[in-house]
C-alpha positions as CSV (number, residue, x, y, z in Angstrom):
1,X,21.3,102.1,14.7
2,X,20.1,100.3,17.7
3,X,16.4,101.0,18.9
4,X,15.0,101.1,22.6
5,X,11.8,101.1,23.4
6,X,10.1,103.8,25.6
7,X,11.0,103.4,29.1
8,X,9.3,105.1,32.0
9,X,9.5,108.5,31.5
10,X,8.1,108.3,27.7
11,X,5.3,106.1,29.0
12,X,4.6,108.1,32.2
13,X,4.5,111.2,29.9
14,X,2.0,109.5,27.4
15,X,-0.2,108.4,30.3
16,X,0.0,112.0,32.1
17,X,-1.2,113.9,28.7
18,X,-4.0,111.1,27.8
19,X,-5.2,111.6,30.9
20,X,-6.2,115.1,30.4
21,X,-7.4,114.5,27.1
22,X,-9.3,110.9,26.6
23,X,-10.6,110.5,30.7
24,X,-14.4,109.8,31.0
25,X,-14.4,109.5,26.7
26,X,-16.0,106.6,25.4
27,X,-14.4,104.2,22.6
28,X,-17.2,104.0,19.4
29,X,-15.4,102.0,17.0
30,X,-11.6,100.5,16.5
31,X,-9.7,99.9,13.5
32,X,-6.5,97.7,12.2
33,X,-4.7,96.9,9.0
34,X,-2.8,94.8,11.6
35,X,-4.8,92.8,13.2
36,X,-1.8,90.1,15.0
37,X,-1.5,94.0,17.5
38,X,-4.0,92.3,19.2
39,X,-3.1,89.6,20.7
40,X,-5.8,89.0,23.4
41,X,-8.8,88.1,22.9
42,X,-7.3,86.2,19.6
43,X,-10.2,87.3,17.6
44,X,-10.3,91.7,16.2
45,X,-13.9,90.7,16.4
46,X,-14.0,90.1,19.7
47,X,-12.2,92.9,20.9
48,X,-14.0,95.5,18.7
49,X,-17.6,94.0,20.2
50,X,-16.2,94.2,24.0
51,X,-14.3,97.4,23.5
52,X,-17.3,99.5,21.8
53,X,-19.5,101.8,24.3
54,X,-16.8,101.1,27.2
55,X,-15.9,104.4,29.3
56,X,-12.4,105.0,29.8
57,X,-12.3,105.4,33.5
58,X,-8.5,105.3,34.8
59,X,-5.5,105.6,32.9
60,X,-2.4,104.8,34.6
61,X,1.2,102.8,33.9
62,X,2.7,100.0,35.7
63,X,6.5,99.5,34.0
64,X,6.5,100.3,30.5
65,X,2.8,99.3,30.3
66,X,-0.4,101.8,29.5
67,X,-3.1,100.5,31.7
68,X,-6.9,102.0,30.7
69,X,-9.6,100.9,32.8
70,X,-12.9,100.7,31.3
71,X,-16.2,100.5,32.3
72,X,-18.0,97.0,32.7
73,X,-14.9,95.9,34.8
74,X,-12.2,95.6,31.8
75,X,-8.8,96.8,31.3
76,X,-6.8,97.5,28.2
77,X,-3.2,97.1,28.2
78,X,-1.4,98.7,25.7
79,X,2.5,98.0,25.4
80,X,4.8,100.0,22.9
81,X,7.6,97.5,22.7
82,X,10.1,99.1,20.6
83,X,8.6,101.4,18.1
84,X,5.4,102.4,18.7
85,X,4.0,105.3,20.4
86,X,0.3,106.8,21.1
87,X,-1.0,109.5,19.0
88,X,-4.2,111.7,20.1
89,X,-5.7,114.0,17.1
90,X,-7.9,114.0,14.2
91,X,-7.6,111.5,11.3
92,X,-9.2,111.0,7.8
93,X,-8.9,108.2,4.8
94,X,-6.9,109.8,1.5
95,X,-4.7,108.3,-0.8
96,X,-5.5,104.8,1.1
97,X,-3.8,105.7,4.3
98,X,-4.8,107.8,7.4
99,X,-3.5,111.4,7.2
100,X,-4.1,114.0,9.7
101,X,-6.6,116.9,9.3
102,X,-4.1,119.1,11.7
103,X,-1.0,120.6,11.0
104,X,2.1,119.9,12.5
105,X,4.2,117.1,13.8
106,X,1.2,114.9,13.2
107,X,0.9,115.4,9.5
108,X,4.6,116.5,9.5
109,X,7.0,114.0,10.7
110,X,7.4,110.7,8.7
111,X,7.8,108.4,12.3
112,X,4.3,109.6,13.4
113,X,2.4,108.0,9.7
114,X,2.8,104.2,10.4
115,X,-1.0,103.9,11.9
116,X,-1.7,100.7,12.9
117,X,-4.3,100.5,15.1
118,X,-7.0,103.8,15.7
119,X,-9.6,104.3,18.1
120,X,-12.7,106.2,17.7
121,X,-14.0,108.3,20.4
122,X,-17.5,109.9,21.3
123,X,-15.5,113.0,21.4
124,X,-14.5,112.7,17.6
125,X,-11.3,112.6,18.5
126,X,-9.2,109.6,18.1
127,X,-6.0,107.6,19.3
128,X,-4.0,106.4,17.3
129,X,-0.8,104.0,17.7
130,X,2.0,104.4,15.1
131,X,4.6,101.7,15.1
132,X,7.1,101.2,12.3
133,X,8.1,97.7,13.6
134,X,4.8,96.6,14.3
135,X,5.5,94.6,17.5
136,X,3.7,96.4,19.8
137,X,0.9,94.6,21.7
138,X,-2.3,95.1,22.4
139,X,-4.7,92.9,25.4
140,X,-8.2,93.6,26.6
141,X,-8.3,91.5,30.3
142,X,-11.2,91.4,33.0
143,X,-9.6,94.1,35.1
144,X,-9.2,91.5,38.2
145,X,-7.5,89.3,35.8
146,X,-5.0,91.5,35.1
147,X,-4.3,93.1,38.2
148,X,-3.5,89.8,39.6
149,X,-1.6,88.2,36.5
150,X,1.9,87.6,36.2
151,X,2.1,90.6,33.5
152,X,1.7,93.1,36.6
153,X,3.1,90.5,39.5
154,X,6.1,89.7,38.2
155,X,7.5,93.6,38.1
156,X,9.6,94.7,40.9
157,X,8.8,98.9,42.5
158,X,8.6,101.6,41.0
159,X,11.5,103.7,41.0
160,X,9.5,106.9,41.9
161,X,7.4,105.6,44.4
162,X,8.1,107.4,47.3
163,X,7.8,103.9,49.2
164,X,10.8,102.7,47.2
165,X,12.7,104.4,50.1
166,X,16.8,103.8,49.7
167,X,17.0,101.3,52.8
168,X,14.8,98.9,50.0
169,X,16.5,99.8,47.0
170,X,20.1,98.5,49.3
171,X,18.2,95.6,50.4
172,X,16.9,94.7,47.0
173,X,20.8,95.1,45.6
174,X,21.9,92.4,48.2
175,X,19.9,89.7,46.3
176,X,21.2,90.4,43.2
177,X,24.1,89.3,41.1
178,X,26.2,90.2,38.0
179,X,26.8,93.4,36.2
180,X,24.7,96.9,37.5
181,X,23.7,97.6,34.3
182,X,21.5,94.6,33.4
183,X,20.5,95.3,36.9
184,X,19.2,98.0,36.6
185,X,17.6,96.8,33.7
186,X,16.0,94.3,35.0
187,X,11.9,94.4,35.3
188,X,11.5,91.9,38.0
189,X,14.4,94.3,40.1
190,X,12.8,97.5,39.8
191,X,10.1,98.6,37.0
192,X,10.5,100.6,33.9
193,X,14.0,101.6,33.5
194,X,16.4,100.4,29.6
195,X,19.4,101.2,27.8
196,X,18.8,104.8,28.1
197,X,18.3,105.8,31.6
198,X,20.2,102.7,33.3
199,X,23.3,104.5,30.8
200,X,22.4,108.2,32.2
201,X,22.3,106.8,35.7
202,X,25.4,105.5,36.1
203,X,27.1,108.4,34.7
204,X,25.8,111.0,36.8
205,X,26.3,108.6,39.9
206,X,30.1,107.6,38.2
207,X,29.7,103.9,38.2
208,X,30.9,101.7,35.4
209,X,28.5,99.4,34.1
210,X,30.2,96.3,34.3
211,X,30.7,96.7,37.5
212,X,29.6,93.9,39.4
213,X,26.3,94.5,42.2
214,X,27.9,92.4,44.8
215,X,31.5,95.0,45.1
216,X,29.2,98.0,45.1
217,X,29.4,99.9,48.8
218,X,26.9,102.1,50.5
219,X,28.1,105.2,49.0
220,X,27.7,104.1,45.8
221,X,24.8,102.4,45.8
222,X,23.4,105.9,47.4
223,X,24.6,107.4,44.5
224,X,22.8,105.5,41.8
225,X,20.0,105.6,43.8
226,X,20.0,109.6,43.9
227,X,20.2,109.4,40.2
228,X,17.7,107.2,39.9
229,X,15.6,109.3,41.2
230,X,17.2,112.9,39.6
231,X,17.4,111.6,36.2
232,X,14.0,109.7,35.6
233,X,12.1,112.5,37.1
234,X,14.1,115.6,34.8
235,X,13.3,113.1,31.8
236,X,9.5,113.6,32.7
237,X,9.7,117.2,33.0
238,X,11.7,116.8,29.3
239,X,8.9,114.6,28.2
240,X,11.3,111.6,27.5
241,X,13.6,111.3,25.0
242,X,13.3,111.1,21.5
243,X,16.8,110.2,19.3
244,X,15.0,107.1,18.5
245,X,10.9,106.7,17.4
246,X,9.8,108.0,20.3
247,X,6.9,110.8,20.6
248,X,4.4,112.4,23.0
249,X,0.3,112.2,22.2
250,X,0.5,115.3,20.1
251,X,3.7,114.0,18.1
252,X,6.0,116.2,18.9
253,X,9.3,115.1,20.0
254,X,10.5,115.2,23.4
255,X,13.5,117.1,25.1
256,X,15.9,114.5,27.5
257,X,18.0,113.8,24.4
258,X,19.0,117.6,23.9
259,X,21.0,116.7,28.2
260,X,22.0,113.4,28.0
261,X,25.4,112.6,28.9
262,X,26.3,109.1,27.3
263,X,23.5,107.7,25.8
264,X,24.6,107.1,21.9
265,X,26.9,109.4,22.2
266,X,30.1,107.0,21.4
267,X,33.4,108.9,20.5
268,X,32.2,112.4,22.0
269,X,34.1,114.1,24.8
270,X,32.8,113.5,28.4
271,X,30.9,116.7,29.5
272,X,32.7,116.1,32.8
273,X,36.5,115.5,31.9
274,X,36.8,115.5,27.7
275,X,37.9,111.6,27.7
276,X,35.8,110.1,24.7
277,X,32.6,108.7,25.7
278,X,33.0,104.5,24.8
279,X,30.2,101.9,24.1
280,X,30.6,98.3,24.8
281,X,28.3,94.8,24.0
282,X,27.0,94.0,27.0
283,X,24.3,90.8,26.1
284,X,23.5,92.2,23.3
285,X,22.6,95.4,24.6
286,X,24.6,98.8,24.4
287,X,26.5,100.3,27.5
288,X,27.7,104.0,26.9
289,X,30.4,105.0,29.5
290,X,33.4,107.5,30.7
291,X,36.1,105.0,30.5
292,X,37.8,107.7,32.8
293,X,34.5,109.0,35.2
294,X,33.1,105.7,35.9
295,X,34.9,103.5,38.1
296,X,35.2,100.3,39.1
């Protein structure tokens, strides 16, 4: 099975519940039996010394990437990349691996036990990031640094943004070439949307993903824009969507999956008409489709 890494809605939700739990904390201590997680500064050294006693002032996303800024005018980015995900609870050393003093999802489910990286907080709470994979990444940056790197500068709007009016989203389009999909998909196009919600788009707005940007008219570009918009803000309400490794601070899975209309859902009937959903190779990336409600 094919993985995809949490898009905007999972990170958006992460950021919106550490917000109300870790703001104003302060990080005491950091641990790693993977050390290559961080991969700026190249020493764990380092970062452990700079990262101890700083306040965790803002917490915010830009794409797919957690952004904390900390006291003493540095930022930690944190991205998931494909498998990992934020936890927020209570951990303790037994049996030689972390297991959680609560009950629940936490303790429970198996994709929430592959602790990598934890951070101690003056609360005596801590955060922890599971990833199976081990390829997320992990970089504390002078917060000027970072706001003006090519990390943050090369992403195109975000989709919610009320400033991402439609008259840019069309005028953005007109510079683009090749399939809508990988469009869509694109980070330097518009920030934070992958397989799963560029898929989910283009169903409810009945576009086929091949098609190319360039034949697309102002109707139907109006209509993946309105989806845009519907379907990445339900799948925040949802809390994202979790067939994959996927789950919020307190473990727990969240809901979009349990609605979506295409997304790995190859040989089921269309919700809309019956025809069998169909997934195609697209750059070696999945496209899930209505061979008969998505047009060219």
């Amino acid at each position: 099975m094919s993985l995809n890494l949490p898009e905007l809605p999972e990170v958006e939700t992460t950021i919106r519940d550490l917000r109300k739990k870790i703001l104003k904390r302060i990080f005491i201590d950091v641990w790693s039996d993977w050390q290559k997680i961080i991969k700026k500064p190249k020493s764990f050294g380092e970062f452990e010394k700079k990262l101890k006693g700083k306040r965790i002032e803002r917490i915010w996303r830009r794409g797919k990437n957690i952004i904390f800024d900390l006291s003493g005018g540095l930022s930690l980015l944190l991205h998931q990349k494909l498998t990992g995900h934020l936890l927020y609870g209570k951990w303790e050393m037994g049996k030689g691996e972390w297991q959680s003093r609560e009950k629940g999802p936490l303790k429970d489910d198996p994709i929430n036990r592959f602790l990598h990286l934890i951070f101690f907080l003056d609360s005596g709470e801590q955060l922890a990031l599971s990833d199976v994979r081990k390829f997320a990444k992990v970089e504390l940056w002078g917060t000027k640094y970072l706001e003006d790197s090519e990390i943050l500068k090369s992403l195109g709007p975000e989709p919610l943004e009320e400033s991402f009016t439609f008259e840019k989203f069309k005028e953005r389009l007109k510079t683009q070439k090749g399939k809508i999909k990988q469009t869509l998909m694109d980070q330097t196009f518009v920030a934070g949307i992958g397989n799963i919600y560029s898929d989910e788009i283009l169903f409810k707005a009945g576009i086929h993903p091949l098609k190319e940007v360039e034949k697309l008219n102002d109707l139907e570009i109006q209509k993946i824009y309105k989806a845009m918009k519907e379907i990445l803000k339900e799948a925040i309400e949802r809390k994202g969507t979790s067939v994959s490794d996927y789950r919020t601070i307190s473990g727990e899975e969240g809901s979009y999956g349990d609605v979506r209309k295409v997304y790995r859902l190859e040989g089921e009937k269309c919700s809309r008409c019956g025809t069998k959903i169909k997934r195609i190779k697209l750059r070696g990336r999945s496209a899930h489709f209505c061979p008969k409600c998505q047009t060219f």
